[in-house]
N, C-alpha and C positions, 0 to 999 in steps of 0.2 A: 485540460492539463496533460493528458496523454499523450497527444498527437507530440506538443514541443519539446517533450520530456524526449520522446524516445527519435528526435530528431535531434537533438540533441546528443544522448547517448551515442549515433549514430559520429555522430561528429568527434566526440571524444574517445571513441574506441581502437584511434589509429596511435596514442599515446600511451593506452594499458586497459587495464578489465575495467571495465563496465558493467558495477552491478545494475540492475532494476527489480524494482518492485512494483506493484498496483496493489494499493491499499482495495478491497473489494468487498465489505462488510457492509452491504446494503441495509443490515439491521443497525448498524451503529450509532449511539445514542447521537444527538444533535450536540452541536460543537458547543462548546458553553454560555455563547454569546447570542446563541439562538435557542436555548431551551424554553426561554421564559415566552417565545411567541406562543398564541393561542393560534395554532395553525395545524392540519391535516398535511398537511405538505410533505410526501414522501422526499428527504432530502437524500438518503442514501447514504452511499459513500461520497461523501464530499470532498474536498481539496481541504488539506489540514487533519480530516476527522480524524487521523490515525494519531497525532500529536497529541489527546488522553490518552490514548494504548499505551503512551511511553514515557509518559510526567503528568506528573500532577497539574495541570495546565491552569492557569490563573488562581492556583494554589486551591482546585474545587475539586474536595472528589469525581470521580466520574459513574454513572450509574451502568456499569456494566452486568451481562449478567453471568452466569456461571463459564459458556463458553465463551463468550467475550476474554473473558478473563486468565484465562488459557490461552487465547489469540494473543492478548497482551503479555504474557508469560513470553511465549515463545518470539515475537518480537523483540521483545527487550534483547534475548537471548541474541538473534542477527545482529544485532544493533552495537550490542557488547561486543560481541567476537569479534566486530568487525575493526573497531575502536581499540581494542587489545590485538589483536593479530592482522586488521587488514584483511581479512575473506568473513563474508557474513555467514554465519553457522549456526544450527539450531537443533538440537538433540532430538532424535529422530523424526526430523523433519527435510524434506525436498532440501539441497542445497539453491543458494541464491545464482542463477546465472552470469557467466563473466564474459558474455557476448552479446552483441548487438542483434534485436531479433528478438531474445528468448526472454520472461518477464516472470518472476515469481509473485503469482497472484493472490496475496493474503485473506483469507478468508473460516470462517469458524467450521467447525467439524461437518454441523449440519448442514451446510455450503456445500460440502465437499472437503474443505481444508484446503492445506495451502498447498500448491500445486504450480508446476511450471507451464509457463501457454507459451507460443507463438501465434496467436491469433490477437492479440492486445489490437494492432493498428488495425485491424477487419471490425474487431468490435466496435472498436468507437469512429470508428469510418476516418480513418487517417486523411487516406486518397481527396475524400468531399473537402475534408478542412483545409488541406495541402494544396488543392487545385483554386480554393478561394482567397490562402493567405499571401 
């Protein structure tokens, strides 16, 4: 989901800001529809996982833990601001970037916290996916 997200971005950035994020909480519970597998399965941060962080998603609480819940705090926060004013903002936290390139990387304290990268398309190897799609 990376790679088209932020080729994408790249596309709509000649129009106005372009926030990004990368949801990155590789401890994040499983999405709700997958909790009930009996499976070892490191799923990570998955596509969607962040959608508990910010509702109550199929109306099921979500089993977050102390700093999870602070992640989703401060989420929401972006999320709000962004909805009310248009730039996504979060009380003393990194601002969300309004360029193409640069990705606010979501993630819990003991992670590091949230943080801005330009390395998102290195990470997930852009160039291999780009040169095969």
């Amino acid at each position: 989901m990376a790679c088209p997200a932020l080729r994408l971005d790249g596309a709509l950035a000649a129009r106005g800001p372009v926030y990004a994020y990368e949801f990155a909480d590789r401890t994040s519970p499983p999405f709700a529809s997958l909790r009930n597998l009996h499976t070892d399965f490191d799923f990570g941060a998955t596509h969607v996982n962040e959608v508990q962080y910010l509702f109550k998603h199929f109306g099921l609480a979500t089993p977050l833990n102390a700093e999870q819940r602070v992640l989703s705090r401060q989420m929401v926060q972006y999320w709000g601001s962004f909805v009310r004013g248009g730039v996504p903002r979060a009380d003393g936290q990194p601002a969300m970037p309004d360029r193409t390139g640069a990705v606010l990387s979501l993630r819990t304290a003991s992670a590091g916290g949230n943080t801005l990268s330009t390395t998102v398309a290195h990470e997930h190897r852009c160039d291999l996916w780009d040169s095969v799609s």
